[in-house]
TORZAGU-406045 format. One record per residue (C-alpha): residue in three letters; z, y, x. Coordinates in steps of 0.05 Angstrom, whole numbers, always signed. Layout:
N
+---------+--------+--------+--------+
| residuo |     pz |     py |     px |
+---------+--------+--------+--------+
|     ALA |      Z |      Y |      X |
...
+---------+--------+--------+--------+
//
This chain:
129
+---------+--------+--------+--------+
| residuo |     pz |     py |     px |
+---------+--------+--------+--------+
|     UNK |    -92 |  -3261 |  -1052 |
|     UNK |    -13 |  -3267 |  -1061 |
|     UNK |    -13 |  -3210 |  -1105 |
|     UNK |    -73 |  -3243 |  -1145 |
|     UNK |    -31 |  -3311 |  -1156 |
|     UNK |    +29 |  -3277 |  -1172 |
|     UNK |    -10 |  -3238 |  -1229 |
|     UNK |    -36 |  -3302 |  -1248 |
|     UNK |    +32 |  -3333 |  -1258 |
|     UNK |    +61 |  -3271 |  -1302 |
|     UNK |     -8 |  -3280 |  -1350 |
|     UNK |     +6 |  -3356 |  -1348 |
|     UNK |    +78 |  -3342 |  -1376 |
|     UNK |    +63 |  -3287 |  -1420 |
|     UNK |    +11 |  -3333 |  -1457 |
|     UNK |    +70 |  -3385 |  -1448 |
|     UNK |   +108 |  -3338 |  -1489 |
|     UNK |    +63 |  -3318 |  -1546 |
|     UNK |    +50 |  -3385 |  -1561 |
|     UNK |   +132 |  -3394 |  -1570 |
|     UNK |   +134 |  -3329 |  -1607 |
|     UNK |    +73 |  -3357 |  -1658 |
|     UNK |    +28 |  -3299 |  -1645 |
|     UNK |    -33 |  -3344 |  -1622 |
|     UNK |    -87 |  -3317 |  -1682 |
|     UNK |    -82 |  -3240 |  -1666 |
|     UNK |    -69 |  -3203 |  -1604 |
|     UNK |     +1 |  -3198 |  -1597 |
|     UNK |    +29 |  -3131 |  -1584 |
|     UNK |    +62 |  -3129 |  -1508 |
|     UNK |    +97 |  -3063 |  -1481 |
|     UNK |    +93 |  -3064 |  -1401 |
|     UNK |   +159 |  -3038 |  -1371 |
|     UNK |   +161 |  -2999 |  -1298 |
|     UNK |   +169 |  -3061 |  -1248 |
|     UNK |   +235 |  -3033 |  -1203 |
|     UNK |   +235 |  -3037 |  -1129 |
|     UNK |   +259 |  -2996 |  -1070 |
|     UNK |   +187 |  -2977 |  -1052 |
|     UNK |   +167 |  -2929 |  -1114 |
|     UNK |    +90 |  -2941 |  -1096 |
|     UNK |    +96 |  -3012 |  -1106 |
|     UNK |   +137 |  -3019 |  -1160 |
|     UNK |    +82 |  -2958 |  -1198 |
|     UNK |    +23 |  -3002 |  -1167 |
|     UNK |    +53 |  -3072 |  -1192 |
|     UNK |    +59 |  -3034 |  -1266 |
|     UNK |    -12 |  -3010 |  -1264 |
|     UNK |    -45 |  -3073 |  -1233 |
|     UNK |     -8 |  -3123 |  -1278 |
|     UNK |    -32 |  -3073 |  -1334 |
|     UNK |   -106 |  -3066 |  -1317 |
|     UNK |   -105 |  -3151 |  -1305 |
|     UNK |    -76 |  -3160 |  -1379 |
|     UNK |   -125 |  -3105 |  -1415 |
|     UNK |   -179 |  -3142 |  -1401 |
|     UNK |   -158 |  -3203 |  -1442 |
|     UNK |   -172 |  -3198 |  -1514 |
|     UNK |   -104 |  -3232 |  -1538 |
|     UNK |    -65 |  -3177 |  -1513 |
|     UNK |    -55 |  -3108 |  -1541 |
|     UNK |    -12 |  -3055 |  -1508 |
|     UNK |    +38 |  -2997 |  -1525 |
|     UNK |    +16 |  -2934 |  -1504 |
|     UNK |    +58 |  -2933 |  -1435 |
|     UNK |    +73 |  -2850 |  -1451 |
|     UNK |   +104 |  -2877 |  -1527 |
|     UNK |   +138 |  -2938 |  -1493 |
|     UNK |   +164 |  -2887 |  -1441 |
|     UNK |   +188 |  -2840 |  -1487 |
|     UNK |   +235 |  -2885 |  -1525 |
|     UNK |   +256 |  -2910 |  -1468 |
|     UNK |   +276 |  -2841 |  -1443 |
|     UNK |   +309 |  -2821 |  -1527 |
|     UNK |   +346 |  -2889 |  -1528 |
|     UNK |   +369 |  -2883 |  -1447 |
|     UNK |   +351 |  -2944 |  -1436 |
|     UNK |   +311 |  -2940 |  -1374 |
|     UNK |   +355 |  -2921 |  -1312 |
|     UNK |   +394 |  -2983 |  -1304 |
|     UNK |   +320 |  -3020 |  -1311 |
|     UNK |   +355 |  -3074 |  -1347 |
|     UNK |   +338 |  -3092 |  -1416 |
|     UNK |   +385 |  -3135 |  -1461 |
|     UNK |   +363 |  -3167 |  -1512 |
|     UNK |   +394 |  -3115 |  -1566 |
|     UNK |   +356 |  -3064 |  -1526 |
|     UNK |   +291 |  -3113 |  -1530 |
|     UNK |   +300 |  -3110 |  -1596 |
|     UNK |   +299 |  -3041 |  -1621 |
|     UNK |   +241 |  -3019 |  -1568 |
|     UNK |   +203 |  -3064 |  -1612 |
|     UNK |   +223 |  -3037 |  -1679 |
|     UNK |   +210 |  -2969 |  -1652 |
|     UNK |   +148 |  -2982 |  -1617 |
|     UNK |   +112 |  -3042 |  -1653 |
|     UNK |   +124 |  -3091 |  -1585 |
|     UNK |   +126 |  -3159 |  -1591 |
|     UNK |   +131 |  -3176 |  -1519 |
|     UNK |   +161 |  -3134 |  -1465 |
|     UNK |   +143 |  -3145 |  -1384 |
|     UNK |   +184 |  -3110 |  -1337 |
|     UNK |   +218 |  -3137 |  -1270 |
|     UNK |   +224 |  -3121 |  -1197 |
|     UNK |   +174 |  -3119 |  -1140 |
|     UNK |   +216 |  -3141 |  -1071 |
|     UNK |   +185 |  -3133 |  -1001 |
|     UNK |   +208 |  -3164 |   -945 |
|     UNK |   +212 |  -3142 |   -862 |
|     UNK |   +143 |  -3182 |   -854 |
|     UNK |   +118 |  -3143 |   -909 |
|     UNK |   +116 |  -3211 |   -961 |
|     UNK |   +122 |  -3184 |  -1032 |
|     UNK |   +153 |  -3224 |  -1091 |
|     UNK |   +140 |  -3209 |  -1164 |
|     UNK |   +204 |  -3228 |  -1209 |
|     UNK |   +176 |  -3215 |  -1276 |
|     UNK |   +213 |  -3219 |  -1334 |
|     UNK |   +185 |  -3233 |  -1409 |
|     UNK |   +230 |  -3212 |  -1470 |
|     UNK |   +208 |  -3227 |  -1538 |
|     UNK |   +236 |  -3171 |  -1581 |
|     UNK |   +238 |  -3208 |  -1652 |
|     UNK |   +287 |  -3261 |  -1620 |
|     UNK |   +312 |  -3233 |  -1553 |
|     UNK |   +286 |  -3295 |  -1514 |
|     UNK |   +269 |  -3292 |  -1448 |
|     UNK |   +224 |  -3312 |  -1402 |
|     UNK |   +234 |  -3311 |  -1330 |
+---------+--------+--------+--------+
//
């Protein structure tokens, strides 16, 4: 149920966000980073979860996640999981992204987990935390 409402908020501030962008008459193009977190499952299982939630909305279309990951791995801008805006930027000229969600999935000792999610538009650099 947590992890339900937390998806819930990242599609209710990704829609947030293409209606600031002006995408809101064709699916806008959104590239779905890794989501970081000490626990490699989780952070893999948040990626594919928040991925299989957002597919099945019609205003969304995706980057293939093996292109998104391979400029990611040419442009070395993966292993600090950060992206600037710069960054933001040319992932979407090189991969046709409007949109990019990434973040970082934190678990605490009771076993609580917290979704930061973080929403880059890659025409302006905005974000949206």
């Amino acid at each position: 149920k947590i992890m339900k409402l937390k998806f819930t908020s990242i599609f209710a501030l990704l829609f947030a966000a293409t209606i600031v962008f002006g995408q809101t008459q064709k699916p806008v193009t959104v590239g779905i980073l890794k989501f970081q977190s000490h626990f490699i499952m989780l952070g893999k299982d948040t990626t594919s979860l928040l991925t299989a939630e957002l597919s099945a909305d019609p205003r969304f279309s995706f980057v293939d996640r093996g292109q998104l990951q391979q400029v990611l791995d040419e442009e070395a801008l993966d292993a600090s999981g950060i992206i600037s805006p710069d960054s933001a930027a040319k992932i979407g000229q090189l991969t046709g992204a409007k949109v990019l969600v990434g973040g970082r999935v934190l678990k605490d000792k009771n076993n609580n987990v917290t979704i930061l999610a973080s929403i880059i538009g890659t025409e302006n650099g905005r974000m949206f935390s």
